[in-house]
N, CA, C and O atoms as a GROMACS GRO file, in nm:
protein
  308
    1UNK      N    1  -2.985  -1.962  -1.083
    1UNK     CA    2  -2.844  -1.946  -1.060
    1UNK      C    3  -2.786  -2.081  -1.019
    1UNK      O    4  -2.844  -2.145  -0.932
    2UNK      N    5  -2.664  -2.136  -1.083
    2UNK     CA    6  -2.633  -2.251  -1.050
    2UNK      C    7  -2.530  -2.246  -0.907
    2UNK      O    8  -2.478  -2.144  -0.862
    3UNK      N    9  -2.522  -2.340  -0.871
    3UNK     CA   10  -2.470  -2.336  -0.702
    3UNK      C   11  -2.384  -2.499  -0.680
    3UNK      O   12  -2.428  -2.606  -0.722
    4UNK      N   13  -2.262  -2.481  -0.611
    4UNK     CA   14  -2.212  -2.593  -0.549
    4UNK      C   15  -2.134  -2.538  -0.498
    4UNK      O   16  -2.128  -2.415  -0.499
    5UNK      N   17  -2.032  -2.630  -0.425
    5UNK     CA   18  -1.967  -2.651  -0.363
    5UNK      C   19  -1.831  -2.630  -0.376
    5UNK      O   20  -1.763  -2.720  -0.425
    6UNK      N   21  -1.759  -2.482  -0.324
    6UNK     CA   22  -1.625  -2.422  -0.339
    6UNK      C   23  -1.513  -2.543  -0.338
    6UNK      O   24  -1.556  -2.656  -0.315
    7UNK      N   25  -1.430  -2.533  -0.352
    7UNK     CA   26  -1.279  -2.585  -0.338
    7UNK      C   27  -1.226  -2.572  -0.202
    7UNK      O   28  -1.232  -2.473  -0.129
    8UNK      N   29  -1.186  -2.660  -0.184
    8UNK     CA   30  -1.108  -2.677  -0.046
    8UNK      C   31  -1.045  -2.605   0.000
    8UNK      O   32  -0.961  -2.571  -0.082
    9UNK      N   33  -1.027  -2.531   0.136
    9UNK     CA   34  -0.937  -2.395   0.169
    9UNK      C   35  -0.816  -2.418   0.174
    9UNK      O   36  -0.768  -2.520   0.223
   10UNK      N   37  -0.754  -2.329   0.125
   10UNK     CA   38  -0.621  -2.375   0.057
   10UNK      C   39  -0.554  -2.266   0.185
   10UNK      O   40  -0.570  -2.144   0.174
   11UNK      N   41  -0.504  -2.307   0.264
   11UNK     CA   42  -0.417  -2.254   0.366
   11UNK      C   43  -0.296  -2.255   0.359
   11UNK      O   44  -0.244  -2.171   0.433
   12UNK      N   45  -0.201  -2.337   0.280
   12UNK     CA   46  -0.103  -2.299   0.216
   12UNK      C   47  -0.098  -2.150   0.164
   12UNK      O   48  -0.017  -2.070   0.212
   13UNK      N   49  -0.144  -2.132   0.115
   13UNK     CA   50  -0.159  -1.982   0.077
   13UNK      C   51  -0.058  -1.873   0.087
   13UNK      O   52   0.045  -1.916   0.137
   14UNK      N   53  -0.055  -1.786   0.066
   14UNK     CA   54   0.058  -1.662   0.126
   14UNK      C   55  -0.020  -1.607   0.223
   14UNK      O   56  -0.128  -1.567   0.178
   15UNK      N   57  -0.001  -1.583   0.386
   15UNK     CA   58  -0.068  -1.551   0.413
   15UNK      C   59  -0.102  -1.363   0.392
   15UNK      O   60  -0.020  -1.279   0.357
   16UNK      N   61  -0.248  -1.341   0.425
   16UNK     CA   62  -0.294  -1.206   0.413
   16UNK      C   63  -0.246  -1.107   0.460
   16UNK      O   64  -0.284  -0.993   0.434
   17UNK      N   65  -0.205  -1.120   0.493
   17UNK     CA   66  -0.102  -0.979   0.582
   17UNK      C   67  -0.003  -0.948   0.595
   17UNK      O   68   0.055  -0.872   0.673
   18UNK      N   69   0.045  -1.052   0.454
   18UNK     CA   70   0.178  -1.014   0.395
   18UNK      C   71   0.138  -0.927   0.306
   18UNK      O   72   0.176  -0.814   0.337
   19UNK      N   73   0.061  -0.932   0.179
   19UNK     CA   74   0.026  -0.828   0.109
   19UNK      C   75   0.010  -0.721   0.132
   19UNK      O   76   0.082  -0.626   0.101
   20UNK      N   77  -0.145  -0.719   0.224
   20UNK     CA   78  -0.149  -0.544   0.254
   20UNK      C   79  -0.040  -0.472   0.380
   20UNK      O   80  -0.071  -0.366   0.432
   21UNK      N   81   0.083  -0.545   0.416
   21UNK     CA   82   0.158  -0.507   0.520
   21UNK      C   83   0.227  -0.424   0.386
   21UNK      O   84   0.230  -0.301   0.372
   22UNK      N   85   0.302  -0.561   0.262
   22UNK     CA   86   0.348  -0.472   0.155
   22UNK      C   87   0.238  -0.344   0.038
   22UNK      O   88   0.264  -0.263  -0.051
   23UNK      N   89   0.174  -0.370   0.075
   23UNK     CA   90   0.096  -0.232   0.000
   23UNK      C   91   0.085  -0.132   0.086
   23UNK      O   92   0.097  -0.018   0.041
   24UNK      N   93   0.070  -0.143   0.172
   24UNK     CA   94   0.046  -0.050   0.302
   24UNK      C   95  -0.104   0.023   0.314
   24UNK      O   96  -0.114   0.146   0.314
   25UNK      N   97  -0.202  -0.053   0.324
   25UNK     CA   98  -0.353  -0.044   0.312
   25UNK      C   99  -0.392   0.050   0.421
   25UNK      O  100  -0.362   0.032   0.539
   26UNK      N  101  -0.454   0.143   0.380
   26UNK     CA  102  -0.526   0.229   0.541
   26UNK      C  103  -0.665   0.146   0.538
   26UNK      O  104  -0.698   0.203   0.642
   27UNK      N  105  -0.739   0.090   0.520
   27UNK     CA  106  -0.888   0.041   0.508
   27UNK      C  107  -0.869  -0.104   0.390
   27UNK      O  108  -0.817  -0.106   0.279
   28UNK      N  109  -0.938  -0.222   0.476
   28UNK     CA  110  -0.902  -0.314   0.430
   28UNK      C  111  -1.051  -0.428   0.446
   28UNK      O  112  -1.045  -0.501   0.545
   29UNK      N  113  -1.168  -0.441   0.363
   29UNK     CA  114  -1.244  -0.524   0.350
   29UNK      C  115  -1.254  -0.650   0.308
   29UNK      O  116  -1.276  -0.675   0.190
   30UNK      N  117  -1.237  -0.758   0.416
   30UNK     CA  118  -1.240  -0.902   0.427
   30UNK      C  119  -1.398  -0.941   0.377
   30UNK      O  120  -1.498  -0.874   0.404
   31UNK      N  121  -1.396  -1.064   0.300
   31UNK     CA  122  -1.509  -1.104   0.272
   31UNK      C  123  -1.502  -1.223   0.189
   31UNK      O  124  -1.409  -1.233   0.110
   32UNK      N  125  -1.614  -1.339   0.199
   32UNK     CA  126  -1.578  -1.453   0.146
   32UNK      C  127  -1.751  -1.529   0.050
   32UNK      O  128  -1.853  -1.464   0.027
   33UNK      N  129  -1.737  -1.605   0.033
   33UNK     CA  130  -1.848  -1.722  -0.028
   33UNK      C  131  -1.863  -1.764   0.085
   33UNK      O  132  -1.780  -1.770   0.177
   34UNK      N  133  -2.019  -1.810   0.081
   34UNK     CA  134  -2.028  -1.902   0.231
   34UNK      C  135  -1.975  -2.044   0.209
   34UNK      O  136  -1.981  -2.103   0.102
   35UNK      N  137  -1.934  -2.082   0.295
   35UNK     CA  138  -1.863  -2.177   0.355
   35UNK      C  139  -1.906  -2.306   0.429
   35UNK      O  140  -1.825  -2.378   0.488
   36UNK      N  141  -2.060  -2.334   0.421
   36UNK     CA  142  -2.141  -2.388   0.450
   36UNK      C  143  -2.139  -2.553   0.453
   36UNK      O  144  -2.228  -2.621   0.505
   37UNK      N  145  -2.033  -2.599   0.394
   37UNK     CA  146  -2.018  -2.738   0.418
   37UNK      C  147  -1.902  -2.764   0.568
   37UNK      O  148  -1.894  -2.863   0.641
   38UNK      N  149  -1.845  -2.665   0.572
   38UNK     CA  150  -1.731  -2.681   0.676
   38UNK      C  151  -1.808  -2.681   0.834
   38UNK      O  152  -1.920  -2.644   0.866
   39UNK      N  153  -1.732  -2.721   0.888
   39UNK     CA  154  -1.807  -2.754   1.070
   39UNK      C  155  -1.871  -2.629   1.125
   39UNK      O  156  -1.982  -2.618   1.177
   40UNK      N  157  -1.743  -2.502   1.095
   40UNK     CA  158  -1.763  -2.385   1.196
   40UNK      C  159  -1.841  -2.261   1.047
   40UNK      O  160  -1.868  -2.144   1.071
   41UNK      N  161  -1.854  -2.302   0.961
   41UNK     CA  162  -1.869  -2.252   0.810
   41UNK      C  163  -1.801  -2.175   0.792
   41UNK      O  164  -1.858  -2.081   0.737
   42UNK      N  165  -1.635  -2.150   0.818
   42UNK     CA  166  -1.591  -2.088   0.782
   42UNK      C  167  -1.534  -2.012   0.861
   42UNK      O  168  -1.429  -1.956   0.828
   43UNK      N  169  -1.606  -1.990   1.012
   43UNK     CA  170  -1.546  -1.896   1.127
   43UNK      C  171  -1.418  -1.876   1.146
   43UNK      O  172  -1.366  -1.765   1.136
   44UNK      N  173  -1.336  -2.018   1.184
   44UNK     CA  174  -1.205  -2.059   1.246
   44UNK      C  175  -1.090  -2.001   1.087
   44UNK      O  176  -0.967  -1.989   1.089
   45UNK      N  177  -1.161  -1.982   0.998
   45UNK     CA  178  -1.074  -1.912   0.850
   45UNK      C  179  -1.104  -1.803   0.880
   45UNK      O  180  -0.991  -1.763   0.905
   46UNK      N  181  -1.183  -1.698   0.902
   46UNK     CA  182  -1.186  -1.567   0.916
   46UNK      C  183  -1.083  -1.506   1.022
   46UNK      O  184  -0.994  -1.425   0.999
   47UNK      N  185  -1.114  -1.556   1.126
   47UNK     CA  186  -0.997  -1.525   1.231
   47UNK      C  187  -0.932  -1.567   1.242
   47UNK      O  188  -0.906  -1.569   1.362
   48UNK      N  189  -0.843  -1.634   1.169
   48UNK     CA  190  -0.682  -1.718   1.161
   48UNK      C  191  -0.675  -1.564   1.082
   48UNK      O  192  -0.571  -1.503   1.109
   49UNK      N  193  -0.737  -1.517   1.022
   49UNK     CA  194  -0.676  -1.410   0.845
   49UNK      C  195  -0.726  -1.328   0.977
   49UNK      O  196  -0.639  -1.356   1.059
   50UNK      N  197  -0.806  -1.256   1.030
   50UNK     CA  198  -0.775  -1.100   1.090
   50UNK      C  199  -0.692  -1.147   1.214
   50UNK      O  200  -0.667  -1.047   1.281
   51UNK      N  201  -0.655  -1.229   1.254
   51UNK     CA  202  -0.533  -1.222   1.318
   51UNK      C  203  -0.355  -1.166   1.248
   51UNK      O  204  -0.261  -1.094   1.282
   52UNK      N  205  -0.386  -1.233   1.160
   52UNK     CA  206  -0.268  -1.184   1.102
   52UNK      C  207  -0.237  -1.085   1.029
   52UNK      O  208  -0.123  -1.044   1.008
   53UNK      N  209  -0.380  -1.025   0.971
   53UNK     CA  210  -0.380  -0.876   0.932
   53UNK      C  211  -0.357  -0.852   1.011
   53UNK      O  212  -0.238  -0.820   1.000
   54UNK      N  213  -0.406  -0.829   1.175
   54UNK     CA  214  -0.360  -0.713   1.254
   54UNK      C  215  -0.194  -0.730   1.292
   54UNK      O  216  -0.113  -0.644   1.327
   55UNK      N  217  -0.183  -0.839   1.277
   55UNK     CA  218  -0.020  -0.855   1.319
   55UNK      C  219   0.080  -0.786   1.220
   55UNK      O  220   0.184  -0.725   1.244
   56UNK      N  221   0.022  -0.812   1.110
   56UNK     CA  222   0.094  -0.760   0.959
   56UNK      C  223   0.109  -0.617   0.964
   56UNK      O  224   0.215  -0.555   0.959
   57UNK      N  225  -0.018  -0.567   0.975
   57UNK     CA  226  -0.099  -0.426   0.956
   57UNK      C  227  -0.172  -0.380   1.026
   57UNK      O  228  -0.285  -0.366   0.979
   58UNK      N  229  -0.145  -0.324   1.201
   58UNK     CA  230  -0.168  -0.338   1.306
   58UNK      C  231  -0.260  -0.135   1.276
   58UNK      O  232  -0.341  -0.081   1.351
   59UNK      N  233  -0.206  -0.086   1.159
   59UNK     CA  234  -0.284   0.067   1.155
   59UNK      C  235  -0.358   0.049   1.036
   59UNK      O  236  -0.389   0.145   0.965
   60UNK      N  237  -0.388  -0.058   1.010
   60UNK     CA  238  -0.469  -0.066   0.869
   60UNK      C  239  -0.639  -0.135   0.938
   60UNK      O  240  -0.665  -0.237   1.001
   61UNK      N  241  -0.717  -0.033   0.893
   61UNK     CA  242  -0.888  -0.055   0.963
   61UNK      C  243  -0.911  -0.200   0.897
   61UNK      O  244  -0.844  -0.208   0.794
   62UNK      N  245  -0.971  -0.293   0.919
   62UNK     CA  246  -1.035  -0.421   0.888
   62UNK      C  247  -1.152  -0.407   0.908
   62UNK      O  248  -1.180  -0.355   1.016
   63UNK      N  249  -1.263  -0.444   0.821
   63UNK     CA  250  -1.382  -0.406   0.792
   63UNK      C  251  -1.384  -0.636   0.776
   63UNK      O  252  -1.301  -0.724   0.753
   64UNK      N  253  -1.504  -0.630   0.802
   64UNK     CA  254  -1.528  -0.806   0.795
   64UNK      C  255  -1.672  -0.822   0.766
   64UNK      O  256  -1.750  -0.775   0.850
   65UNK      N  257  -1.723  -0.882   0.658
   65UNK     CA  258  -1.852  -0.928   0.547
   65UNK      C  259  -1.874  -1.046   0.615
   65UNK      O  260  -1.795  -1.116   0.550
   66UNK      N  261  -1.919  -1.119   0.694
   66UNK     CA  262  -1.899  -1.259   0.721
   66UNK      C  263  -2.025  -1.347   0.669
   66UNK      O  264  -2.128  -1.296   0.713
   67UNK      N  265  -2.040  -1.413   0.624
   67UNK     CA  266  -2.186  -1.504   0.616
   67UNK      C  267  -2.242  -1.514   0.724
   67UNK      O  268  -2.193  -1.474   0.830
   68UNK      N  269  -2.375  -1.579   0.708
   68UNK     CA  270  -2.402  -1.604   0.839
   68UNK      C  271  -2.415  -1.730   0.915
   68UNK      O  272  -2.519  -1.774   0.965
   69UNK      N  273  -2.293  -1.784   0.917
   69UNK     CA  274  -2.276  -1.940   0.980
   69UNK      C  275  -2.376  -2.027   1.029
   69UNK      O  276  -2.384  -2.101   1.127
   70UNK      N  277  -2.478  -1.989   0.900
   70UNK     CA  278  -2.587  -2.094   0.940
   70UNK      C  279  -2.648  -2.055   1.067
   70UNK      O  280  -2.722  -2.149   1.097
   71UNK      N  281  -2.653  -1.980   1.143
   71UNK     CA  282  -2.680  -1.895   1.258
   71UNK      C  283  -2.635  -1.968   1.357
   71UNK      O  284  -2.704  -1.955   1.458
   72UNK      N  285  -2.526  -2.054   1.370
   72UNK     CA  286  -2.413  -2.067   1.460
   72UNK      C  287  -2.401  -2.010   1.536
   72UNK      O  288  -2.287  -1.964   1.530
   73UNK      N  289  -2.470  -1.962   1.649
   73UNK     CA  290  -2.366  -1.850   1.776
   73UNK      C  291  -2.251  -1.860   1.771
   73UNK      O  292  -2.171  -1.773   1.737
   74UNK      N  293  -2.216  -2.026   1.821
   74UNK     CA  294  -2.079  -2.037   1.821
   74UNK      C  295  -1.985  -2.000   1.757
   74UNK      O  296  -1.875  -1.986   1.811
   75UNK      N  297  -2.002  -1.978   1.637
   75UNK     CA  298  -1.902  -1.954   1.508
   75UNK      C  299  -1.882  -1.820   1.545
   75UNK      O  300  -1.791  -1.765   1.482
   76UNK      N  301  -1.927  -1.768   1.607
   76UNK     CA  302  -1.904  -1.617   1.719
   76UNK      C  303  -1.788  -1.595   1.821
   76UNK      O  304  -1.723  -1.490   1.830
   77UNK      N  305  -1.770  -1.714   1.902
   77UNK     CA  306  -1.686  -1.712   1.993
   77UNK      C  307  -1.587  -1.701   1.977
   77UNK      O  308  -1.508  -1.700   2.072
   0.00000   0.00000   0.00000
């Protein structure tokens, strides 16, 4: 299987919780590529986005796939 290195996180973006606020999602599964070149691999992007789902879509369940940050504890905190 061939393998490299994703594209830069594009945070410009729309954020996530504009969409499923406008769809109106009851159950909502977050999940990504690992992220493995970045400092936190990705942590500090997961919870910027379920922050704002819950702000968006505060009755919509969030379910979260996360990699495993290189076994980072920190990427926990």
């Amino acid at each position: 299987m061939a393998s490299g290195t994703p594209a830069a996180l594009d945070r410009s973006s729309a954020p996530p919780g504009r969409a499923v606020g406008r769809l109106g999602l009851d159950y909502l599964v977050v999940t990504s590529v690992n992220r493995d070149e970045l400092p936190d691999g990705g942590a500090s992007h997961f919870a910027q986005a379920i922050v704002e789902l819950r702000r968006a879509a505060p009755r919509t369940l969030v379910e979260v796939l996360t990699p495993d940050f290189q076994g980072d504890a920190a990427a926990w905190t």
